[in-house]
Structure formats: structure tokens, C-alpha cells
Backbone as a printed PyTorch tensor [residue, N CA C, xyz], in Angstrom:
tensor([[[  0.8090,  -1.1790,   0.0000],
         [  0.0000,   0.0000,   0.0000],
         [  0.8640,   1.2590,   0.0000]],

        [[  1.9480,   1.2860,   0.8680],
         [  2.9220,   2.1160,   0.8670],
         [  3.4100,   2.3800,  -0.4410]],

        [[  3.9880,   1.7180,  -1.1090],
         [  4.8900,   2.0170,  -2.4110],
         [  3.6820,   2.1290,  -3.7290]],

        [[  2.3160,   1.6100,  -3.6470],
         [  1.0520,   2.7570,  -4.7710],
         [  0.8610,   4.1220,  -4.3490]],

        [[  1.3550,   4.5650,  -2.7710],
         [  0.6470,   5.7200,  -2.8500],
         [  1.7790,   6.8360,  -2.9510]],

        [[  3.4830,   5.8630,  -2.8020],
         [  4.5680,   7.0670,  -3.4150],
         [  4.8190,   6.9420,  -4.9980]],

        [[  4.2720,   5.8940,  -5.4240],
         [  4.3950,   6.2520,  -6.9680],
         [  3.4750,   7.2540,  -7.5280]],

        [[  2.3610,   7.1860,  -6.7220],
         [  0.8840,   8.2510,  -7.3770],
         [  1.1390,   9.5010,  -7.3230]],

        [[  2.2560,   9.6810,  -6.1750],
         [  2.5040,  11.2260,  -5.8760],
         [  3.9280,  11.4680,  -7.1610]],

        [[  4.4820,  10.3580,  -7.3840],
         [  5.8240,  11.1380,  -8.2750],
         [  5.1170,  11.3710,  -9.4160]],

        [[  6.7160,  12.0090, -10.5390],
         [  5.8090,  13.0380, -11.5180],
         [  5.6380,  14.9820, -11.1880]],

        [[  5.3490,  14.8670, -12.2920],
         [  5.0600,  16.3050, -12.6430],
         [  3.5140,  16.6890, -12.6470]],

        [[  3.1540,  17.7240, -12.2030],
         [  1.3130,  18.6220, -12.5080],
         [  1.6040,  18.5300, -14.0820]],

        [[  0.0330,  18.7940, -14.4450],
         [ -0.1020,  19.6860, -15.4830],
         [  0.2120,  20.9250, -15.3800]],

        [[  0.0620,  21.6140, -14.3890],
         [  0.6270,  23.1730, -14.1380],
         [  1.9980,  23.0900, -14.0540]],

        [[  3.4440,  22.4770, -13.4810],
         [  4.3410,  22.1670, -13.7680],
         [  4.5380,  22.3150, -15.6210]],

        [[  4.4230,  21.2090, -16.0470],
         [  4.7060,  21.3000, -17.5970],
         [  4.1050,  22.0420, -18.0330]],

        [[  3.1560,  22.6840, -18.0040],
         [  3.1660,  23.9740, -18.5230],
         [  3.3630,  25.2820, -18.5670]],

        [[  4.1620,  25.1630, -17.3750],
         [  4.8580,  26.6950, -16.9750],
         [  6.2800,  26.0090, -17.7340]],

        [[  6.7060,  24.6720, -17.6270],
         [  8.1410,  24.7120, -18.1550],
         [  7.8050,  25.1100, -20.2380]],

        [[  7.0550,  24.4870, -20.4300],
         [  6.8840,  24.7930, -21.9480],
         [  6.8480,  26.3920, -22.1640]],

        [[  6.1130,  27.2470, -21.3880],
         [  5.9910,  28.8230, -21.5000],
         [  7.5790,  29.5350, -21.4630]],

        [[  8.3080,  28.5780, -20.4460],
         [  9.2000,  29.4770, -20.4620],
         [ 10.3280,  29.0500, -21.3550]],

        [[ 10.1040,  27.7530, -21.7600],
         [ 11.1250,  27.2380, -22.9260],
         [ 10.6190,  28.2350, -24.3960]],

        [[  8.9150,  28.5010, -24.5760],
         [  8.7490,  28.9200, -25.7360],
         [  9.2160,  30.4470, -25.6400]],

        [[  8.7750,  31.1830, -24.6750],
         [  9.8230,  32.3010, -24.1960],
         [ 10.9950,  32.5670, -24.9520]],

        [[ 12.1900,  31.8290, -24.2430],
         [ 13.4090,  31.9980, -24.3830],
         [ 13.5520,  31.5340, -25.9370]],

        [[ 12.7130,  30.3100, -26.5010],
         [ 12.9720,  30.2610, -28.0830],
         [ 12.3680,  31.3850, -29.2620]],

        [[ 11.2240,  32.2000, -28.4820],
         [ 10.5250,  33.0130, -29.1270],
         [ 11.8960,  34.6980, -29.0420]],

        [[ 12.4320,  34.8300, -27.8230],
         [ 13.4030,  35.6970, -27.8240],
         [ 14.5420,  35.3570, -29.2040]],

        [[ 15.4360,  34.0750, -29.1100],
         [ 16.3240,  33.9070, -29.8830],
         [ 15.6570,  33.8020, -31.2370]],

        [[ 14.8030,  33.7270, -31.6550],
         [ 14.1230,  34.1390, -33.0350],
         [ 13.7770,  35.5680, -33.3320]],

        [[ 13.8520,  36.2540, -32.5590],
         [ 13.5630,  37.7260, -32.8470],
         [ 15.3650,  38.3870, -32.6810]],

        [[ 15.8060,  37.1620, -32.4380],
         [ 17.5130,  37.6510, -32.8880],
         [ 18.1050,  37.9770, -34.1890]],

        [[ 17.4020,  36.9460, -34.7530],
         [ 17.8370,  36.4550, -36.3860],
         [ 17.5500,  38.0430, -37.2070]],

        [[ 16.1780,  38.2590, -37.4080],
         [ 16.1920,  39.9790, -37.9800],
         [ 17.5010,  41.1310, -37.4050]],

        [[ 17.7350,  41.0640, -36.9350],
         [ 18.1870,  42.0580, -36.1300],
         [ 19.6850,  41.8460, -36.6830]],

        [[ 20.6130,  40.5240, -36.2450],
         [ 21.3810,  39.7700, -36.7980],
         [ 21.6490,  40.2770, -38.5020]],

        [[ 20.3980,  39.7930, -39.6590],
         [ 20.3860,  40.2520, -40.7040],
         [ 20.6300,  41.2540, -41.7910]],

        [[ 19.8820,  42.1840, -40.6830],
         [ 19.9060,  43.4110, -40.9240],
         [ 21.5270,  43.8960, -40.7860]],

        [[ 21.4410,  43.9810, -39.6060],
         [ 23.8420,  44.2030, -39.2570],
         [ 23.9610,  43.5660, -40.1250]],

        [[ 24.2780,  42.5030, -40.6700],
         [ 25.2220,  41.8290, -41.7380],
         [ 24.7240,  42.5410, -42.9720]],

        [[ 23.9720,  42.8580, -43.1580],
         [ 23.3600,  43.0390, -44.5610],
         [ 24.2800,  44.8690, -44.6990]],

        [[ 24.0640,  45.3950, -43.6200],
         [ 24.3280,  46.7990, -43.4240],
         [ 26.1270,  46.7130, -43.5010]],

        [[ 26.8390,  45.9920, -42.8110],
         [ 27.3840,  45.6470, -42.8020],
         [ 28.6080,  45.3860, -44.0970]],

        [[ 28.0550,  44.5670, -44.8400],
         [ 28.3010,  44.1680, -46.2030],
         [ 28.0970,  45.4450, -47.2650]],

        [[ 26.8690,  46.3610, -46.9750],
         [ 27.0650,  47.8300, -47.7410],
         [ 27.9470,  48.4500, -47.5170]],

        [[ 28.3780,  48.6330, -45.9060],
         [ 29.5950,  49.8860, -45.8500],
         [ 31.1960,  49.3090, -46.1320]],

        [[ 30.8170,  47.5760, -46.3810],
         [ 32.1210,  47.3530, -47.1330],
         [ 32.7250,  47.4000, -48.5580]],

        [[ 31.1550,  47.6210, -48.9620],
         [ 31.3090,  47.8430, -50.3300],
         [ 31.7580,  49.2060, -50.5470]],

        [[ 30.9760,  50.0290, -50.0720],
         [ 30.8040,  52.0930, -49.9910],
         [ 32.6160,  51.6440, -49.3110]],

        [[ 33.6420,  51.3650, -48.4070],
         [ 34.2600,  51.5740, -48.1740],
         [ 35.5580,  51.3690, -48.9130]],

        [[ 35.6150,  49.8360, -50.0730],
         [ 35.9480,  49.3270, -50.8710],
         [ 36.4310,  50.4880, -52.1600]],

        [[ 35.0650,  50.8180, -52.3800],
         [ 34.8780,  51.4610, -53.5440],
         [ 35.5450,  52.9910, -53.5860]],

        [[ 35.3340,  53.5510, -52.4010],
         [ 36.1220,  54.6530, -51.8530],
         [ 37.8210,  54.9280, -51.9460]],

        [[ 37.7190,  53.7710, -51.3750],
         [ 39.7620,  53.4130, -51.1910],
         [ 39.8370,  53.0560, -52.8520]],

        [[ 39.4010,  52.6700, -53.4690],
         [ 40.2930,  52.6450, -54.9780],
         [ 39.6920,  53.4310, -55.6460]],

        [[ 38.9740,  54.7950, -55.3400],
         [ 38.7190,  55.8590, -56.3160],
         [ 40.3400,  56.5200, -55.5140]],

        [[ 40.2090,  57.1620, -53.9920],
         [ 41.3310,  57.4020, -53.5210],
         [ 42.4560,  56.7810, -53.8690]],

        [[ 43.1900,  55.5060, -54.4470],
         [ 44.1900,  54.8040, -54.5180],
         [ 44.5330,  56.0260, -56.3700]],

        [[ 43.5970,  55.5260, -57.0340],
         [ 43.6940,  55.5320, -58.5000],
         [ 43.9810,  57.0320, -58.4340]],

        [[ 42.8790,  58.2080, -57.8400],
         [ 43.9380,  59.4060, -57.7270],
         [ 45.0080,  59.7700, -57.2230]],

        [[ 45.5880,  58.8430, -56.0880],
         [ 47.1460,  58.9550, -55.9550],
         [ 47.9770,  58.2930, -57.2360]],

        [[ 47.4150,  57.8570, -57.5450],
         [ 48.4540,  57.1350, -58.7010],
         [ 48.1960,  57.6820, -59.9540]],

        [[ 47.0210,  58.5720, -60.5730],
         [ 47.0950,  59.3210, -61.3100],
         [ 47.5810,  60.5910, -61.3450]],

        [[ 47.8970,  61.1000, -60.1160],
         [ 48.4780,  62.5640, -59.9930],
         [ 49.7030,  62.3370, -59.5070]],

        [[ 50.7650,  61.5030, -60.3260],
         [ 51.6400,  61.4050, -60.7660],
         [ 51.8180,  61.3500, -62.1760]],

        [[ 51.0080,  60.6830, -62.3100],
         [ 51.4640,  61.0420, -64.0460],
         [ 50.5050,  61.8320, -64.8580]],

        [[ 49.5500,  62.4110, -64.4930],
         [ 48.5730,  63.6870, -65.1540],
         [ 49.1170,  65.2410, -65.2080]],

        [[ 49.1450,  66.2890, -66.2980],
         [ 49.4070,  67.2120, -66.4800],
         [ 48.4730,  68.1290, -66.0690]],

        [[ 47.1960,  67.6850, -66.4910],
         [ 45.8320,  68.7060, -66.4180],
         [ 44.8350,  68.4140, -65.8440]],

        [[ 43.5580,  68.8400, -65.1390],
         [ 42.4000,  68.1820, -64.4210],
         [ 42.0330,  67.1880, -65.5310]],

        [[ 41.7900,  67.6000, -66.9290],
         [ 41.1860,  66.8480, -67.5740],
         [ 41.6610,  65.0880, -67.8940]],

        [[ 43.2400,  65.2910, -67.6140],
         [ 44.1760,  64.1880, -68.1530],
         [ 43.9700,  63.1400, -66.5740]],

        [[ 44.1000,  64.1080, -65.6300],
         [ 43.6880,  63.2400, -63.9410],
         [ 42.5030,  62.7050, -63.6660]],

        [[ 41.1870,  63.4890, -64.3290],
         [ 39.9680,  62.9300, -64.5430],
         [ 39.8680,  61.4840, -65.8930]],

        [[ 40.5000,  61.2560, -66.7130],
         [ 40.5860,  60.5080, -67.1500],
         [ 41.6200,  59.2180, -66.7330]],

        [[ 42.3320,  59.6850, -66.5960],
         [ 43.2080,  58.2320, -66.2040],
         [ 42.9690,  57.9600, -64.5650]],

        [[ 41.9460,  58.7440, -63.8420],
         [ 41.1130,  58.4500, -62.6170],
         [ 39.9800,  56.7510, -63.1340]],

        [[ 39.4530,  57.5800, -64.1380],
         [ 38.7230,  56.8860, -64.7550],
         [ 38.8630,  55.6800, -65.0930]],

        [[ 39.8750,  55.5560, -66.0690],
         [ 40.5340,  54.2180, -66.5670],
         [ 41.3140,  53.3210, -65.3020]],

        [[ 41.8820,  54.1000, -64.1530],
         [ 42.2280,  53.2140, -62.7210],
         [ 40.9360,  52.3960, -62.4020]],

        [[ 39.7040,  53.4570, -62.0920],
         [ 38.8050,  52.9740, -61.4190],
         [ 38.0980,  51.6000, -62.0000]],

        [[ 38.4720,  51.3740, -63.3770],
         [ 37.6650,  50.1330, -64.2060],
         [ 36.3630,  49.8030, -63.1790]],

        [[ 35.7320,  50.6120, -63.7880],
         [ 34.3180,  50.1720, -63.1260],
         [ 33.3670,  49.6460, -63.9450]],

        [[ 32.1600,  49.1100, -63.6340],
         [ 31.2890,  48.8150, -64.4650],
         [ 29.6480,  49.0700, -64.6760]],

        [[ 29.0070,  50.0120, -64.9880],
         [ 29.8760,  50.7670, -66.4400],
         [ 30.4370,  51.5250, -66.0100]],

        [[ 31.3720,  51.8990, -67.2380],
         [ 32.5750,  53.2060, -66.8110],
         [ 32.5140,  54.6420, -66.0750]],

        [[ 33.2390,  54.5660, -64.8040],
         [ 33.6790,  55.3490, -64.2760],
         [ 32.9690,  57.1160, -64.7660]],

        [[ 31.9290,  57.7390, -64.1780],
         [ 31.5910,  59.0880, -64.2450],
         [ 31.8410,  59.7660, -63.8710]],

        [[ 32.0430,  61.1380, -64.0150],
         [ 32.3160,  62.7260, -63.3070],
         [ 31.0260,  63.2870, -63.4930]],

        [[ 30.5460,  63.8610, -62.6270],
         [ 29.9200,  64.8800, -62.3210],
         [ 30.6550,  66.5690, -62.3490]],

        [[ 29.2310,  67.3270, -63.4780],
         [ 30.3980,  68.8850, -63.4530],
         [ 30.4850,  69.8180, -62.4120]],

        [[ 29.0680,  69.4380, -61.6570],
         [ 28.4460,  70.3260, -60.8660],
         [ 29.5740,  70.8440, -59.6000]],

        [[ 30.7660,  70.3520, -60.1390],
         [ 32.0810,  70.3600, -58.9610],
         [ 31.3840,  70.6090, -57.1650]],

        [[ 30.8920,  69.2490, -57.1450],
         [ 31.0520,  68.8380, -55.7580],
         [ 29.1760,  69.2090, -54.5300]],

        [[ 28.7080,  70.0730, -55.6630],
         [ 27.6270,  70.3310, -55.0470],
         [ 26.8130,  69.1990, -54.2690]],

        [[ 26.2960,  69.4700, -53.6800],
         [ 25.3960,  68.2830, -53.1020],
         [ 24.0380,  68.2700, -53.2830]],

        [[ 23.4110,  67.2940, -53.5860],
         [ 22.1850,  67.3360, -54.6290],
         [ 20.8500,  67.7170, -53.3000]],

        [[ 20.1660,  68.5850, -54.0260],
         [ 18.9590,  69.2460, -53.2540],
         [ 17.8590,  68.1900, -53.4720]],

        [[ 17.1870,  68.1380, -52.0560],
         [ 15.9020,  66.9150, -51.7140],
         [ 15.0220,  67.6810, -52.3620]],

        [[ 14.6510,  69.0720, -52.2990],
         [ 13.8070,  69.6400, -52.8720],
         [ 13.2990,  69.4260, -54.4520]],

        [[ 14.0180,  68.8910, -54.9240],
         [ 13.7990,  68.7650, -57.0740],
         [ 13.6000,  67.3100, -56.5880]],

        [[ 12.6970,  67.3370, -57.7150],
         [ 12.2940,  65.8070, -58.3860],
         [ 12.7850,  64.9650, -59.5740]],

        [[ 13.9660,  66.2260, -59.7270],
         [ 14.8620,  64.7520, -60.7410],
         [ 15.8130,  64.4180, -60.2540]],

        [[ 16.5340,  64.1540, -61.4140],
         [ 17.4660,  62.9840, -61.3370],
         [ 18.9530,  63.8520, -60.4620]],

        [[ 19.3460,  63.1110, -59.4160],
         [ 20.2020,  63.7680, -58.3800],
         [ 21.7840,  63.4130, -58.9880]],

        [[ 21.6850,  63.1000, -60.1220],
         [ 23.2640,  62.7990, -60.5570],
         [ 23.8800,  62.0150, -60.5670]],

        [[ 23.2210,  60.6890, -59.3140],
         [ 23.7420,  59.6110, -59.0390],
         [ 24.2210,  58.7650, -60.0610]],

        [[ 25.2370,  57.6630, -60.1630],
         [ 25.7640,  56.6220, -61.2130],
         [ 26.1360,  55.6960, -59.9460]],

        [[ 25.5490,  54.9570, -61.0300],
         [ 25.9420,  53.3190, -60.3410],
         [ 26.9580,  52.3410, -60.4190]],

        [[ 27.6410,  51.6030, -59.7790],
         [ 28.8420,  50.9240, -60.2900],
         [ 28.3380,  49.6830, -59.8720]],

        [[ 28.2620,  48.3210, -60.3170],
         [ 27.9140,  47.1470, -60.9160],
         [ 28.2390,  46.0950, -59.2680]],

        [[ 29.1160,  46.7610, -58.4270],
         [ 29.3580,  46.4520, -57.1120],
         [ 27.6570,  46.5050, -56.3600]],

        [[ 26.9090,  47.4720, -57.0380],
         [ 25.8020,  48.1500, -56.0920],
         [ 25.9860,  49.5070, -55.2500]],

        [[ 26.9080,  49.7920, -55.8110],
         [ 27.2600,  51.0460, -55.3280],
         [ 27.2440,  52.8440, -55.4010]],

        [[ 26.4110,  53.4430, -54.9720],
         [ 26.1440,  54.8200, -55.6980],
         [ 26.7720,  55.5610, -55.3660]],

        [[ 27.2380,  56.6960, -56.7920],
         [ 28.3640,  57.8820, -55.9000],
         [ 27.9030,  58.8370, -56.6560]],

        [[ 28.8570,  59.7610, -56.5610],
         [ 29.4480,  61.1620, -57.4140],
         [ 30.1310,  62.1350, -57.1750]],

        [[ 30.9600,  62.0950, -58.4780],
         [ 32.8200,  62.1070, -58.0990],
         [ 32.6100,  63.6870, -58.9460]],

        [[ 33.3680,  64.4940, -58.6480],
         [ 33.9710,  66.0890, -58.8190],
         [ 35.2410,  65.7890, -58.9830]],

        [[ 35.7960,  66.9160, -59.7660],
         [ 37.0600,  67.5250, -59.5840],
         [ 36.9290,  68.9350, -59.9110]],

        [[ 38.0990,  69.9280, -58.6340],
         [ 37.3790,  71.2510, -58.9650],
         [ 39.5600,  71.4450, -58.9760]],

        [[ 39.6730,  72.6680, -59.7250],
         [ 40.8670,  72.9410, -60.2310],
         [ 40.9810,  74.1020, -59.1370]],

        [[ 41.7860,  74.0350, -58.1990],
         [ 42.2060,  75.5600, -57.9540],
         [ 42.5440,  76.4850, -58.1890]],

        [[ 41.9170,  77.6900, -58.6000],
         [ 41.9680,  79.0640, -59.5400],
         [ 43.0860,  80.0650, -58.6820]],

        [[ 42.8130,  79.9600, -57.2170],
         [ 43.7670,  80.7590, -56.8980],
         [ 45.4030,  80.9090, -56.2020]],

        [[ 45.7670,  79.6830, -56.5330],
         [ 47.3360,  79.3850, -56.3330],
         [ 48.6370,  79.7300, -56.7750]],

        [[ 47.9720,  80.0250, -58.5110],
         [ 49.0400,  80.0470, -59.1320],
         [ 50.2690,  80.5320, -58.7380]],

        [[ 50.1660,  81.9210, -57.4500],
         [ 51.0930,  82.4820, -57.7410],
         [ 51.9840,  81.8470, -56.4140]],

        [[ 51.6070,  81.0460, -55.7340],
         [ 52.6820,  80.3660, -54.5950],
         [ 52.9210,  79.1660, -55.4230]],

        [[ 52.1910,  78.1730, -56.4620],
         [ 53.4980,  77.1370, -57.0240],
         [ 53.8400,  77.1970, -58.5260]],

        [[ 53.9200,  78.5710, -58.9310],
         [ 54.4840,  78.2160, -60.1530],
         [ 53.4880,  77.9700, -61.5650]],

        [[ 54.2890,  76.5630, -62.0470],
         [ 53.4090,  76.2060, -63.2770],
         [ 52.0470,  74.7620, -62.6840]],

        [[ 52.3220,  74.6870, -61.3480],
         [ 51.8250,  73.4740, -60.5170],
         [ 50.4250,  73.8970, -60.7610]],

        [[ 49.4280,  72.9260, -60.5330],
         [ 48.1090,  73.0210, -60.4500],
         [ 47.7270,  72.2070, -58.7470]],

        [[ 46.6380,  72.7750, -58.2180],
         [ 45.9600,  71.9580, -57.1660],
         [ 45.0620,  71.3210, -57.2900]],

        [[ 44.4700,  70.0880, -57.7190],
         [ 43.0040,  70.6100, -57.8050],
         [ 42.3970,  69.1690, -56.5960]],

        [[ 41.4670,  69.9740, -56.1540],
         [ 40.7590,  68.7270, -55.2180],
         [ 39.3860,  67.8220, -55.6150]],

        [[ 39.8830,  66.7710, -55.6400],
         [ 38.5180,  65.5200, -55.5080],
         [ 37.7730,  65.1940, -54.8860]],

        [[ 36.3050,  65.0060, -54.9820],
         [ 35.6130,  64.2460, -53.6510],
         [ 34.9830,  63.3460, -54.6310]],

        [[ 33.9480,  62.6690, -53.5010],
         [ 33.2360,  61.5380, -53.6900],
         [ 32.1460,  61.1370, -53.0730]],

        [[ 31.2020,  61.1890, -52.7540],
         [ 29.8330,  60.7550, -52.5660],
         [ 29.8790,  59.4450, -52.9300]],

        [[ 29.8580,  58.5250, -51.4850],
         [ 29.5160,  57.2280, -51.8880],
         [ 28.3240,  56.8290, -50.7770]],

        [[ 27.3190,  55.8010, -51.6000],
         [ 25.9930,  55.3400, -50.8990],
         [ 26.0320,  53.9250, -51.1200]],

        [[ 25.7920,  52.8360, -50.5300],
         [ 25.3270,  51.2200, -50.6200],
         [ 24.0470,  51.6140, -50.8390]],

        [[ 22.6010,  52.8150, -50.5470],
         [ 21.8270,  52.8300, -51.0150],
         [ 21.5110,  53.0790, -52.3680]],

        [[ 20.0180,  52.5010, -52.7050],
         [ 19.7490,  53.3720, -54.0120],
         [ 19.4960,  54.8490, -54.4800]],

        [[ 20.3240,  55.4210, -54.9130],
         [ 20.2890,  56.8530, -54.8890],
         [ 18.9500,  57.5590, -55.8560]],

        [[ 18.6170,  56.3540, -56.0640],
         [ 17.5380,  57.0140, -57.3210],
         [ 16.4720,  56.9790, -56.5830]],

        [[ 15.9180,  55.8620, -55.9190],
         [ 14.9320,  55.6770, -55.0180],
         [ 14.6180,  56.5290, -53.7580]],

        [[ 15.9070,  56.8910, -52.8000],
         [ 16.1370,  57.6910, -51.8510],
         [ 16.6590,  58.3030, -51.9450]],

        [[ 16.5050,  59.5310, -52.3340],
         [ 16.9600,  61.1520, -52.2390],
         [ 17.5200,  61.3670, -51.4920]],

        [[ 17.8480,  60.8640, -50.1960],
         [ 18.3540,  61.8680, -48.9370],
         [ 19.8520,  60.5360, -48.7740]],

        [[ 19.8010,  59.4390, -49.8420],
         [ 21.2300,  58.5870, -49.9370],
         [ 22.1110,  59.2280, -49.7770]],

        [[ 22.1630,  60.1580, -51.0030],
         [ 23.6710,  60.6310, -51.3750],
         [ 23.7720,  62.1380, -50.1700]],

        [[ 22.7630,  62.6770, -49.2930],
         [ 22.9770,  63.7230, -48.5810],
         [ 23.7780,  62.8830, -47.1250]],

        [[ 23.2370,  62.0800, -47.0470],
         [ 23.9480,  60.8970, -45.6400],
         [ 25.0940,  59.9530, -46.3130]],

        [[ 25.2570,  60.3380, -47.5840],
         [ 26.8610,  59.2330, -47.7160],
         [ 28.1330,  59.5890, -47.0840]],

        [[ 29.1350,  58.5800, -47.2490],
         [ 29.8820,  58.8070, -46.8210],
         [ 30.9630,  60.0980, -47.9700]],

        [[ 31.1480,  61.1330, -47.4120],
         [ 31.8770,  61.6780, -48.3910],
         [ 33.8470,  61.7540, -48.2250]],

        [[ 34.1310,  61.6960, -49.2360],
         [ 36.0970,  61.5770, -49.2050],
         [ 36.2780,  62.4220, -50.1890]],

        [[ 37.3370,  62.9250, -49.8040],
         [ 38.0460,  64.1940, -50.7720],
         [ 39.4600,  63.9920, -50.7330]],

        [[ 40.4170,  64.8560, -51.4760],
         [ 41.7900,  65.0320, -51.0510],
         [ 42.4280,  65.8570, -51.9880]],

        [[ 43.1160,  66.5190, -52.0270],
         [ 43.6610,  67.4430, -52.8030],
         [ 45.3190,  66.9400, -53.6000]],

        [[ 45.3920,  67.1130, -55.0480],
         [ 46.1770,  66.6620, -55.3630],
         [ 47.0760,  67.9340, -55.9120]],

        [[ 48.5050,  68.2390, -56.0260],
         [ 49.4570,  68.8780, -56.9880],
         [ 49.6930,  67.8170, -58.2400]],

        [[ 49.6770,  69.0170, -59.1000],
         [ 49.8390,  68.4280, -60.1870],
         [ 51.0320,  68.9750, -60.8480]],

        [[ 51.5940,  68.1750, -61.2920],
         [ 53.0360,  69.3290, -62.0020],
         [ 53.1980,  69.4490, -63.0450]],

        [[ 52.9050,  69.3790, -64.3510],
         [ 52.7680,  69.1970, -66.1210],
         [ 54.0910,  69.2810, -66.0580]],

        [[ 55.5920,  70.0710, -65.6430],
         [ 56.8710,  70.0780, -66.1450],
         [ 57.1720,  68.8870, -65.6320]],

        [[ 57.0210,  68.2050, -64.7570],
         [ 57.6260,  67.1750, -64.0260],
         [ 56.9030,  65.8290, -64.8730]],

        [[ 55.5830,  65.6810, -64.6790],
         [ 54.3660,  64.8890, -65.1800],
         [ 54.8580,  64.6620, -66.3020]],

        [[ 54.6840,  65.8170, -67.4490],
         [ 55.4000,  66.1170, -69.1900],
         [ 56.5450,  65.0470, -69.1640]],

        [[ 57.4380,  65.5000, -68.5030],
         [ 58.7640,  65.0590, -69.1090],
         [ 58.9090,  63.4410, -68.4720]],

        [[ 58.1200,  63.0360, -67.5640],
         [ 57.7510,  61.3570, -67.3690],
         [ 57.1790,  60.6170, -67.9830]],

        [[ 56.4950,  61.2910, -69.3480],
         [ 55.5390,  60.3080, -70.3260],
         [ 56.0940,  60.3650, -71.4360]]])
């Protein structure tokens, strides 16, 4: 009689197992609302490596073109031909402006085949001449977005922007080509 009435008592309630299931679905319902969150960072993630990528070899290709360029026009081109992009490498004339949310067209943006939106300037410095000579200055930037710039207007106002200023020397440049 003794040992039916300690087996009847072992075991678990129904109220038991079902507080343990609540708090198992709990803690599995938390680690599933990880995964978005997770996604999103990687996904974000993977854009600013691209926007960062794409940055460093517009910057690389103008150090290495303003060595051997004479003129903005000759540095804007063999910028160009460094950058082998796909499709080819654009300038923007608007030297550097930044595109107004206010208009409803087209903000200038170009796309490079990475997924990547920019827009690249070069502005010549007009007033140097007389501290270097026959030298030119002229400075570059860049507007780069992992967003779509066509879709979101306010992309290219929140990109990341890079600039840098290059000398240019045509006597030095000249006599190296």
C-alpha cells in the first residue's frame, strides 16, 4: 500500500509542464527575434564594405594618377581608366555640389555594378598660381551610398563623403611620359 501511494505522488502537474513549456517557448521566441536584427547588421554591414571598398580605390587611383597627369582633364581621365568600373567610371560637373531633396529629378547619381552609388567632382584651384608656379591643385571628392540613390533622395545627402587634394606638375608629369 505504501509504495502505490509514493508512486501516485511522483511526476510532474499539469501546471508544472506547462509553466516549463511557456518558459522554454519564451526563451525560443526571444532567440528568433535575434535572427532579424542579426540580418539586418550583416546586410548593413556588407554595404559599408562595399561604400568603403569602392572609396579606397577611387582614392588609390587618384594617388596614382596625380603622378602622371598634367591637367584636371588628363587626372579625370586616367582616374577613370584606374577605377575600371562597371559601367565606366563618371564625373559629375556640378564640382562637388550636393544634390537638393527639394527637385524631383534625377540627383546625378551613377551606379557601379558592385551596387554602389556615388558622385565624383574635380574642382581645379583658380587661386594658387602664384605660390606654385606652373603646378596646379586641384581637389577631388566623392559621394559614396550602398543605397539606391535614385529611389532615396536623402542617400547621397547621408553618404559617406572623401576628398583630397592633389598637386599636379605638367613640367615634371610632361617630361615622365
Amino acid at each position: 500500500m505504501r509504495l502505490s501511494r509514493s508512486l501516485a505522488r511522483a511526476g510532474f502537474s499539469l501546471i508544472e509542464v506547462n509553466m516549463a513549456i511557456f518558459v522554454l517557448a519564451g526563451g525560443a521566441l526571444a532567440l528568433l527575434g535575434l535572427f532579424p536584427v542579426g540580418l539586418r547588421d550583416s546586410l548593413a554591414a556588407r554595404q559599408e564594405m562595399r561604400v568603403a571598398a569602392f572609396a579606397d580605390r577611387f582614392v588609390g587611383a587618384a594617388k596614382i594618377a596625380a603622378v602622371e597627369a598634367t591637367d584636371v582633364n588628363d587626372l579625370k581621365s586616367l582616374i577613370a581608366d584606374y577605377m575600371d568600373t562597371s559601367p565606366g567610371f563618371q564625373w559629375n560637373e556640378d564640382a562637388g555640389e550636393r544634390p537638393s531633396t527639394s527637385s524631383n529629378g534625377d540627383l546625378g547619381s551613377h551606379k557601379d555594378d558592385s551596387g554602389v552609388y556615388y558622385r565624383a567632382w574635380a574642382i581645379e584651384e583658380t587661386d594658387v598660381s602664384n605660390f606654385f608656379d606652373d603646378k596646379k591643385i586641384v581637389t577631388l571628392g566623392i559621394l559614396v551610398t550602398g543605397e539606391n540613390a535614385d529611389q532615396n533622395k536623402r542617400a547621397l545627402l547621408s553618404a559617406a563623403n572623401y576628398g583630397l587634394r592633389v598637386i599636379l606638375d605638367p613640367a615634371a608629369n610632361g617630361a615622365a611620359n
